[in-house]
Structure formats: C-alpha cells, structure tokens
C-alpha positions in Angstrom: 88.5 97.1 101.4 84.8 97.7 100.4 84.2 101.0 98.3 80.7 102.5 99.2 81.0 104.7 96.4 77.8 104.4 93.6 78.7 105.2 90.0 75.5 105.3 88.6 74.6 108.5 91.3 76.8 112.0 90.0 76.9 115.7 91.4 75.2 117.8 87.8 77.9 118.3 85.2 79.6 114.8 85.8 79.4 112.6 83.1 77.2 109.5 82.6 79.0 106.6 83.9 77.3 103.9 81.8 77.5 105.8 78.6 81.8 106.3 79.5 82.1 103.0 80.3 80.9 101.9 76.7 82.4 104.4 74.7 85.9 103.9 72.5 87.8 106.2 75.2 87.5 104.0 78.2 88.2 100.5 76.2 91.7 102.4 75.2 92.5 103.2 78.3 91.2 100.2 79.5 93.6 98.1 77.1 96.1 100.5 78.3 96.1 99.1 81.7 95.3 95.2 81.2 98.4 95.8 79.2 100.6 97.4 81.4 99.5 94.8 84.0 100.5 92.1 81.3 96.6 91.1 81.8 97.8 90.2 85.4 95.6 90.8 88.3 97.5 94.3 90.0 96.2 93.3 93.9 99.2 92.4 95.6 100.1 88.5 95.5 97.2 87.4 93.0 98.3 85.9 89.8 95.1 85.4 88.5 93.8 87.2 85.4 92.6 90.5 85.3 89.8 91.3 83.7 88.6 94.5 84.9 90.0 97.3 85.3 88.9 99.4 88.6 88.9 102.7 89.5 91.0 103.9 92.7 89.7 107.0 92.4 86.6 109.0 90.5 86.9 112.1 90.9 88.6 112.5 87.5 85.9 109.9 86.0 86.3 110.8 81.6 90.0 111.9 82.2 91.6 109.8 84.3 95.2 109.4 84.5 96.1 105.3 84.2 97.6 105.7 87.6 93.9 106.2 88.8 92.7 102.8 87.4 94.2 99.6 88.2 93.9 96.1 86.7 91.8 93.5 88.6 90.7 89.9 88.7 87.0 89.7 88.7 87.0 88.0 92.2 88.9 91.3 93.5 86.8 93.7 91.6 83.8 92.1 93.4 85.2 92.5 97.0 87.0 95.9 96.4 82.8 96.6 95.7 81.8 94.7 98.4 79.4 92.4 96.3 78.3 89.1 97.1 79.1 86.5 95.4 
C-alpha cells in the first residue's frame, strides 16, 4: 500500500506538521501506541520492532484518536510511504 499523501503540504488553518510532530503532545500519544502495541510492529504477521508510529488517517492531524495511528516497524513505515530504500 503506498500512501501519496504529503505532510509537509496543508489546506490554511491545518497545523504545521513538523512543529506537531516535535511537540510533547505527539511523543504522548506516540508512547501511547508503541505501548499498546507492546513496541511490536502492528502490520499483520511482522514481529519486528516498531519504531514508528504511522498515521492511517490525517484528517484529524493534532487530535487524533489512537485508533487513527498505528505502530510500525521502520521497514513498513517506508513502504506504507512508498520510499526507497
């Protein structure tokens, strides 16, 4: 699955992306996740260790429910974005 979504691009009134991704709100809710995932990566048959945490969706980017993020290895962050490796 390859998300063609760019975070750094927003509609006005969204929120900057780099600034939430470094601020104390997102590592909570970030620890929130790798926890619940028991630092476990969340794609389906991977037991490797997750340390991302990806978005499934943004449109709730800054108050996002933890249903809406997901806890990924770094391997399966890179394909969900379709990065090369």
């Amino acid at each position: 699955m390859v998300v063609d979504f760019n975070p750094r691009i927003y509609q006005p009134g969204h929120i900057d992306y780099g600034s939430y991704m470094k601020s104390a709100e997102w590592f909570h809710k970030r620890t929130l996740v790798l926890i619940r995932a028991e630092w476990i990566c969340e794609v389906r048959w991977c037991l490797n260790l997750a340390q991302d945490v990806h978005h499934l969706t943004y449109d709730r980017l800054g108050n996002e429910k933890l249903e809406d993020l997901k806890a990924v290895c770094r391997w399966h962050h890179t394909l969900i974005h379709g990065r090369k490796f």
